[in-house]
C-alpha positions in Angstrom: 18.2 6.2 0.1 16.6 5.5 3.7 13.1 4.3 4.2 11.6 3.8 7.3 9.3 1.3 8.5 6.9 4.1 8.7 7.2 4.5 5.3 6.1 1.1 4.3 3.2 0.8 7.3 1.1 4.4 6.9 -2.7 5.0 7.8 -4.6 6.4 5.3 -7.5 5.3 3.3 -8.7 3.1 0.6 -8.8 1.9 -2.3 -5.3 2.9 -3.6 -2.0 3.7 -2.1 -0.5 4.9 -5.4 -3.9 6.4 -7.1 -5.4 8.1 -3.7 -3.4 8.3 -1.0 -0.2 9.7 -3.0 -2.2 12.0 -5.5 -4.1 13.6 -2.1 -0.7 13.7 -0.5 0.6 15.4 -3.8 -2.4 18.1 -3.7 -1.7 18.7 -0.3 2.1 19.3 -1.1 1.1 21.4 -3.5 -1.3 23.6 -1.3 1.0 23.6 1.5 4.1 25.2 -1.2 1.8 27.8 -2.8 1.7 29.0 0.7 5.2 29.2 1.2 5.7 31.3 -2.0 3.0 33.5 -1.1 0.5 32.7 -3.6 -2.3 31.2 -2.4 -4.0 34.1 -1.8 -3.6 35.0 -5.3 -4.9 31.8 -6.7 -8.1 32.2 -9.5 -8.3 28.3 -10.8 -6.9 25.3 -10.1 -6.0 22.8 -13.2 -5.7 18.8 -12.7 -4.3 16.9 -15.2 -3.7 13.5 -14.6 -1.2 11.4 -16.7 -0.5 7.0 -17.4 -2.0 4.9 -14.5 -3.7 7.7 -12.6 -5.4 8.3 -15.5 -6.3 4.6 -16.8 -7.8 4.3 -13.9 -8.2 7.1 -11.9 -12.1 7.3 -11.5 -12.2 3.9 -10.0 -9.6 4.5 -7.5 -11.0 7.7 -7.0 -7.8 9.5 -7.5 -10.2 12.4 -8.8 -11.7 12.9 -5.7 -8.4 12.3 -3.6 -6.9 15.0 -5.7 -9.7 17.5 -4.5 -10.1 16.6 -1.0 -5.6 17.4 -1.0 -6.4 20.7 -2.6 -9.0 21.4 0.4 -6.6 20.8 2.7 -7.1 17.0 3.9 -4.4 14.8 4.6 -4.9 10.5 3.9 -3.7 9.9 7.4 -6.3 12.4 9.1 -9.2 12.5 6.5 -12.9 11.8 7.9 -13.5 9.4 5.1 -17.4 10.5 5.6 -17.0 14.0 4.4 -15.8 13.0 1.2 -18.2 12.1 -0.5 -20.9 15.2 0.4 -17.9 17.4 -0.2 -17.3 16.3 -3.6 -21.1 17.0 -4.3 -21.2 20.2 -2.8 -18.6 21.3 -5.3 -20.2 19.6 -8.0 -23.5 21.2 -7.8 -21.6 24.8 -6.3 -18.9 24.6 -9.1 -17.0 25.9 -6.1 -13.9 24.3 -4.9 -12.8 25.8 -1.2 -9.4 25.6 -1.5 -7.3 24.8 1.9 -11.0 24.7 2.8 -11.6 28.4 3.2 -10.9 29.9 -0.5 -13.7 29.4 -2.6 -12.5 29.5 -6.4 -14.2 28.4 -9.4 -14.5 24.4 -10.4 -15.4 23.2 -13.2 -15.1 19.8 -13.4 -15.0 18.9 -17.0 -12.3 21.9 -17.5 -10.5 21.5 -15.1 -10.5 17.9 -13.9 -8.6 16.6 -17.3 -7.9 12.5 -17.7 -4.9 12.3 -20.3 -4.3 9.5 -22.5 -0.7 9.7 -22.7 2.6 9.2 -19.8 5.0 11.7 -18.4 8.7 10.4 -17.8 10.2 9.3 -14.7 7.1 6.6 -13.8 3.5 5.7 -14.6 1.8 7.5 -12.3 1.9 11.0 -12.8 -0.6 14.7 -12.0 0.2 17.7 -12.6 -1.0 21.2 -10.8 -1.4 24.3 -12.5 -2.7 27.5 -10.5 -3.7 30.2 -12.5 -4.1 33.8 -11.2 -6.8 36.1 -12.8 -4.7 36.4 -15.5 -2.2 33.8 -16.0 -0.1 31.0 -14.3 1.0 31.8 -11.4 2.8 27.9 -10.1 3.1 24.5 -11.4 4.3 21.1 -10.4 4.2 17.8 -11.8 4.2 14.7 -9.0 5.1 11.0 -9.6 3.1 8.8 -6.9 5.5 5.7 -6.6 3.7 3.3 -4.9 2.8 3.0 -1.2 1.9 6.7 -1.0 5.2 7.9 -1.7 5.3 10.9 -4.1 8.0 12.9 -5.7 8.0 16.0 -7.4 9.2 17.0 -11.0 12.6 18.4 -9.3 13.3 15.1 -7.3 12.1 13.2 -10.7 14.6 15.2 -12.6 17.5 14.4 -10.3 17.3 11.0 -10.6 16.2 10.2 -6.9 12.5 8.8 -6.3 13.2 8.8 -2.3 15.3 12.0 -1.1 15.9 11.0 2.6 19.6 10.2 2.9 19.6 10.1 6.9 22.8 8.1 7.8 21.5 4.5 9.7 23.9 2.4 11.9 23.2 -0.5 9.8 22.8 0.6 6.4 21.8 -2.2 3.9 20.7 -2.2 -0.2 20.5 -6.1 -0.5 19.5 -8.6 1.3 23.2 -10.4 1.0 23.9 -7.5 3.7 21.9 -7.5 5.5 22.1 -11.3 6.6 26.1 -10.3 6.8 25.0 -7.3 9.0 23.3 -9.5 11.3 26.1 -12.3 11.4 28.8 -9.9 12.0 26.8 -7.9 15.0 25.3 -10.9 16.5 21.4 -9.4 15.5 17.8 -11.2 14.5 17.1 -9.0 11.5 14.1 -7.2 13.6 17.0 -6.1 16.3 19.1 -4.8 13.4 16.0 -3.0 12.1 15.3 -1.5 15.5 18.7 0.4 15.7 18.2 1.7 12.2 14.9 3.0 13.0 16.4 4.7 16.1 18.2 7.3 13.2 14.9 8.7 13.1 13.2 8.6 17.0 13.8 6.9 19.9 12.7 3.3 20.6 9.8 3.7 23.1 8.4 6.2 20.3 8.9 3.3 17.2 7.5 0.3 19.7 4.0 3.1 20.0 4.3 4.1 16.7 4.5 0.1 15.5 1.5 -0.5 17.9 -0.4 2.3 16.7 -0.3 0.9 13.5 -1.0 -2.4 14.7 -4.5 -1.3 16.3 -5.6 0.5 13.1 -5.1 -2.5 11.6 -7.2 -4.2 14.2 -9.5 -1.5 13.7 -9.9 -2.1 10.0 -10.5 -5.5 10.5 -13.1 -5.0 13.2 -15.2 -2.5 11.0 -14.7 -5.1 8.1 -16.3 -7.6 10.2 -19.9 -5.5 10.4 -20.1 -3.4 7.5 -22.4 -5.7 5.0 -23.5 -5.0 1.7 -23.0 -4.5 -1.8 -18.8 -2.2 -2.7 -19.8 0.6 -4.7 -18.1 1.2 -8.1 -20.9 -0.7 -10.0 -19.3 -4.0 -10.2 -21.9 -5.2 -7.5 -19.5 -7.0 -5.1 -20.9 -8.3 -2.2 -19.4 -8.0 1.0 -18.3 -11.6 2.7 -16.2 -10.6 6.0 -19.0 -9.7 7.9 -21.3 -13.1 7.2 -17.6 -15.5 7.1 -17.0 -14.1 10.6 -19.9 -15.1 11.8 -20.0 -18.4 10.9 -16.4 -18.7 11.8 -17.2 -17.4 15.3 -20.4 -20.2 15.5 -17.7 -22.5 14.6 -15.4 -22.4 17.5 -14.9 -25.1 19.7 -14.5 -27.9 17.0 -12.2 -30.8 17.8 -12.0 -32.1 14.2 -8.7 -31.9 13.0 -9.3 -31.1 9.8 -12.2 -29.1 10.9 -9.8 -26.9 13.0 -6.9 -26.7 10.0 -9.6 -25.4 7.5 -10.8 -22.9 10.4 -7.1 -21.5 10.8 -7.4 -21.3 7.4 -10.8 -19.4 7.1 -9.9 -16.9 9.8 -6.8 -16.0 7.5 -9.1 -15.6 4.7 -11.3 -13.5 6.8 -8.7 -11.4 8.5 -8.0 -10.2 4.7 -11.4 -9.9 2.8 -12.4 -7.7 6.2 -9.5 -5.4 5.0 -9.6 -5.3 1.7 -13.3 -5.3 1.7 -12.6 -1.6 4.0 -10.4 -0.5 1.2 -12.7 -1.1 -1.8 -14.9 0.7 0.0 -13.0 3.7 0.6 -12.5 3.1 4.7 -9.6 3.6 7.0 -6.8 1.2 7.0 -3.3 1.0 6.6 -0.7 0.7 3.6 1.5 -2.2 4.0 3.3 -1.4 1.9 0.1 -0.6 -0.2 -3.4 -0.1 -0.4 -3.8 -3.2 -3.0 -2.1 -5.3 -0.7 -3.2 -3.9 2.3 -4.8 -7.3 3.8 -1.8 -10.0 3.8 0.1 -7.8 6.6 -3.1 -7.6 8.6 -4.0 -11.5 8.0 -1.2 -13.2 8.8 -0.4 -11.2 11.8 -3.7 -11.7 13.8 -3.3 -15.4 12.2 -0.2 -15.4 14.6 -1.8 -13.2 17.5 -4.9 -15.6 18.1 -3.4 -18.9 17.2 0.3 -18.7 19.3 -1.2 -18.6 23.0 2.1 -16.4 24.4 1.2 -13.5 21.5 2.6 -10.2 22.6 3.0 -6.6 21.9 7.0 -6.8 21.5 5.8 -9.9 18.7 3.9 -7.7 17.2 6.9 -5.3 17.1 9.5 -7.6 16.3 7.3 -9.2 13.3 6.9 -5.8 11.6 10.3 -4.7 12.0 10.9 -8.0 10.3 8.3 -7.5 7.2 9.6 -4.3 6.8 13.2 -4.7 6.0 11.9 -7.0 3.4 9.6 -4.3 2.2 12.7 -1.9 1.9 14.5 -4.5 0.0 11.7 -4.5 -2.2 11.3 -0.5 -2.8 14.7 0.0 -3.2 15.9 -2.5 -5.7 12.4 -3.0 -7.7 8.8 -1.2 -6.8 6.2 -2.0 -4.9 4.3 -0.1 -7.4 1.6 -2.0 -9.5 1.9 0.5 -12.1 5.2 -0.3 -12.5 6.0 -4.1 -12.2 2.3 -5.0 -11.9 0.8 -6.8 -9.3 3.9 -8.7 -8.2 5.1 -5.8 -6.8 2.2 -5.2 -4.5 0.9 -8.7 -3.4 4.5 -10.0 -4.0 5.9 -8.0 -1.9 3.8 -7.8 1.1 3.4 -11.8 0.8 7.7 -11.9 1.2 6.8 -9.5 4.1 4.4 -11.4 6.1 5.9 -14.5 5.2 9.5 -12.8 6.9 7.2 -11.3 9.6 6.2 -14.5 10.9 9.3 -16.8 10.3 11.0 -14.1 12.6 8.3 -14.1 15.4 8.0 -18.1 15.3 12.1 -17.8 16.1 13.4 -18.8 12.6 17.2 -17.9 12.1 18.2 -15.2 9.9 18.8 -17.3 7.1 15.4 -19.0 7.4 13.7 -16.0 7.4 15.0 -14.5 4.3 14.3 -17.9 3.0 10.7 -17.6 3.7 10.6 -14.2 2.3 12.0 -15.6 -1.2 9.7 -18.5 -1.1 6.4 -15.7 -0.5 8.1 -13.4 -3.5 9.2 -16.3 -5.6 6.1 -17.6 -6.5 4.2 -14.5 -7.2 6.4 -13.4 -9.6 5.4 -12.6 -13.0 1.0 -11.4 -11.5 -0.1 -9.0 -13.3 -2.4 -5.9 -11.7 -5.7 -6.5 -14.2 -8.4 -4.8 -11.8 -12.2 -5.0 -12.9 -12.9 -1.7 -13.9 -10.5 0.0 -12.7 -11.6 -0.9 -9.3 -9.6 -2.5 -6.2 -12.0 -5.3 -5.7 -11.7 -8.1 -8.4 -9.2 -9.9 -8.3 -7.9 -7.5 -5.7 -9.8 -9.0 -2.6 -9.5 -12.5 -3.0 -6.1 -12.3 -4.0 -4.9 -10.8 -0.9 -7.0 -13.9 1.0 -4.8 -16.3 -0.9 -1.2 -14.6 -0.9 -1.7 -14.4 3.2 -2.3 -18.1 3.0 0.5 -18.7 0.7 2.8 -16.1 3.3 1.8 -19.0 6.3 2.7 -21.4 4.5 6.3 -19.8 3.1 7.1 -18.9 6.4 6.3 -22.9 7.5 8.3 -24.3 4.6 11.0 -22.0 5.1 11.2 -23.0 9.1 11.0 -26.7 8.5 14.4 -26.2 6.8 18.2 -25.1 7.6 18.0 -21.6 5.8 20.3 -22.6 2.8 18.2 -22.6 -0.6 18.5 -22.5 -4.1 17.6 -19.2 -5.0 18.3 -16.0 -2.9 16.0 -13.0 -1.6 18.1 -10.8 -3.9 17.4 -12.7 -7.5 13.8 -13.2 -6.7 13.5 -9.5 -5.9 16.0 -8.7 -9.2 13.7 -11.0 -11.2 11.0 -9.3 -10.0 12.3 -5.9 -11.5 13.1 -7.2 -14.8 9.8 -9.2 -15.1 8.2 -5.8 -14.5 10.3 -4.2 -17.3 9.4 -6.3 -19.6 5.2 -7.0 -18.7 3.0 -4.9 -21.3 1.7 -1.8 -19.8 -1.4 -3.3 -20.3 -1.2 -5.5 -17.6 0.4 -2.8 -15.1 -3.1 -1.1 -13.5 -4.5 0.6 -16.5 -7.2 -2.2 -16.5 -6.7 -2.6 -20.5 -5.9 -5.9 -20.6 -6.1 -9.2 -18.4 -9.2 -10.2 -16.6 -10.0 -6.5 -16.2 -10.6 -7.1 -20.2 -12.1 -10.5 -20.1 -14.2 -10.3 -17.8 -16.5 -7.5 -19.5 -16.2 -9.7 -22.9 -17.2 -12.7 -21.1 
């Protein structure tokens, strides 16, 4: 298996990597391959049924909606997130759905738009397409979304492979154990090492644009997060705090307290994620890293480093997401950054190892002190469980990614106030993380049926 960076870091759109970026990927897919056999023309009705997770909680991550927009032809990554919205109630008055957005077939959303109380094998999150001609079923395809937008298909599934690209790297690694001997033995920081990999796939001036491409949509996100005010919809009646915190932060500068300035560093991190997290309860533009849940802690502590170090830079930028995201591959491959699968753990645990890594390798920590940092950011979110309020990615989701950012900073400081050696490796906290997901009741794995999702409506 080879992931890319570009895997881990994609731009799409809110609230959930697994439940609406991968299921509108899916539909996509599945447009896309009716055309290849020759059958879209032929098509009558379109059938959704989703499955587990996608299910569970599929109207508050609008994974309905994602489905339909993929069937009209939209892609995450180049979706106007404004048209979604009147599109979905143009169908629903119309009873009209325009597939590849120029075939208008029937829709009728309680018939064909069908939540499932029970799981397909292979992995939590599951849809299946049916297309039905004027007289019977014409193609089918079941889809697994695995977490950070990745999706398979009921071949792939059935081979045993969730990831199918096997392109050959210089520097191939599956634990983290080799990866630290990888660099030792070539003389590499782990974000040069990752750099030479990435060059399998394009050359380096493309994966330093394509890095900083991603870097200013995250900027972006943040930016928009910083005006948009109000209440997230959904119904949980969540107010918006980025824009307001961001102004007072802004009205604080200039303070020579000390303890002043530490908590200011400190509320900037917080800001930096709420902005982004508050984007992708509302359905905005922003990036996976390595998913939509977790989407802030990337973001935070990376402008945490860019306005507080005074010599920031472009190749930091570069060097500190190379970084996160060979810890984020170490993740995917030997656990899941899935929250449907190992709960939250998986998602804020893992991007809080990534951030921490990110910025251990930008302040100049050694190899070994940067996996250190990234155990110390994975160790102790082991064991969170992905309990969202309704179904929706907003509480605990928001604060949650405020904290882990802060806990990254201060796994990455911990980690570089050391030697690199430590008690427990990368590899058993990411191992532990795996088995602690096997083991967690499904009811704490984003179907919202237990945890504070539960409590909180009792309470």
């Amino acid at each position: 298996m080879s992931i890319s960076v570009f895997d881990l870091f994609k731009i799409g759109i809110g609230p959930s990597s697994s439940h609406t970026v991968g299921p509108m990927q899916a539909a996509h897919d599945f447009v896309e391959e009716l055309r290849a056999r020759d059958l879209l023309e032929r098509v009558a009705r379109i059938e959704v049924r989703l499955y587990g997770s996608l299910s569970a909680t599929g109207i508050g991550h609008g994974t309905d909606r994602a489905v339909i927009m993929g069937l009209m032809g939209e892609l995450p990554s180049k979706i106007d997130t404004n048209i979604i919205s009147p599109c979905i109630e143009e169908l629903l008055e119309s009873r009209t759905l325009l597939l590849d957005n120029r075939l208008a077939i029937p829709f009728l959303w309680a018939r064909d738009m069908q939540l499932l109380d029970e799981c397909l094998p292979h992995h939590p999150n599951a849809m299946r397409l049916i297309a039905h001609g004027h007289s019977d079923e014409i193609y089918s395809n079941t889809y697994y979304s695995v977490g950070g937008g990745f999706v398979v298909d009921e071949a792939q599934a059935q081979g045993g492979s969730l990831d199918t690209d096997i392109t050959p790297l210089p520097y191939d690694f599956n634990s983290a154990g080799q990866l630290l001997a990888l660099c030792r033995m070539h003389d590499m920081r782990i974000s040069e090492l990752m750099l030479e990999n990435e060059k399998a796939w394009r050359s380096e001036q493309e994966i330093r644009d394509g890095l900083w491409t991603i870097w200013q949509a995250m900027c972006e996100c943040v930016e928009t997060g910083f005006k948009n005010e109000g209440v997230l919809p959904g119904g949980l009646n969540v107010k918006r705090r980025a824009a307001s915190l961001h102004r007072r932060l802004v009205a604080m500068e200039g303070s020579h307290s000390l303890i002043t300035s530490t908590f200011s560093a400190m509320d900037w991190v917080n800001v930096f994620a709420l902005a982004v997290n508050e984007e992708n309860a509302a359905g905005g533009r922003m990036v996976t890293a390595p998913t939509n849940g977790a989407a802030g802690i990337i973001p935070a502590v990376l402008h945490y480093y860019m306005k507080f170090q005074p010599d920031a830079c472009e190749r930091n930028v570069v060097d500190f997401l190379l970084a996160a995201g060979a810890v984020g591959i170490l993740c995917k491959k030997n656990a899941s950054i899935s929250g449907a699968e190992v709960g939250c753990q998986g998602e804020v645990g893992s991007a809080c190892a990534m951030a921490a890594a990110g910025l251990a390798e930008v302040m100049g920590g050694s190899i070994g002190q940067v996996e250190n940092a990234a155990e110390i950011g994975l160790e102790h979110n082991l064991g969170l469980t992905c309990d969202p309020v309704g179904g929706l990615v907003q509480v605990p989701c928001i604060e949650r990614n405020a904290i882990a950012s802060v806990k990254a900073i201060n796994a990455a400081q911990m980690a570089l106030r050391g030697d690199g050696e430590h008690f427990i490796s990368l590899d058993k906290a990411i191992r532990t993380m795996r088995d602690t997901g096997r083991d967690m009741q499904e009811k704490y794995k984003e179907t919202s049926r237990g945890g504070l999702a539960v409590n909180a409506i009792e309470c």
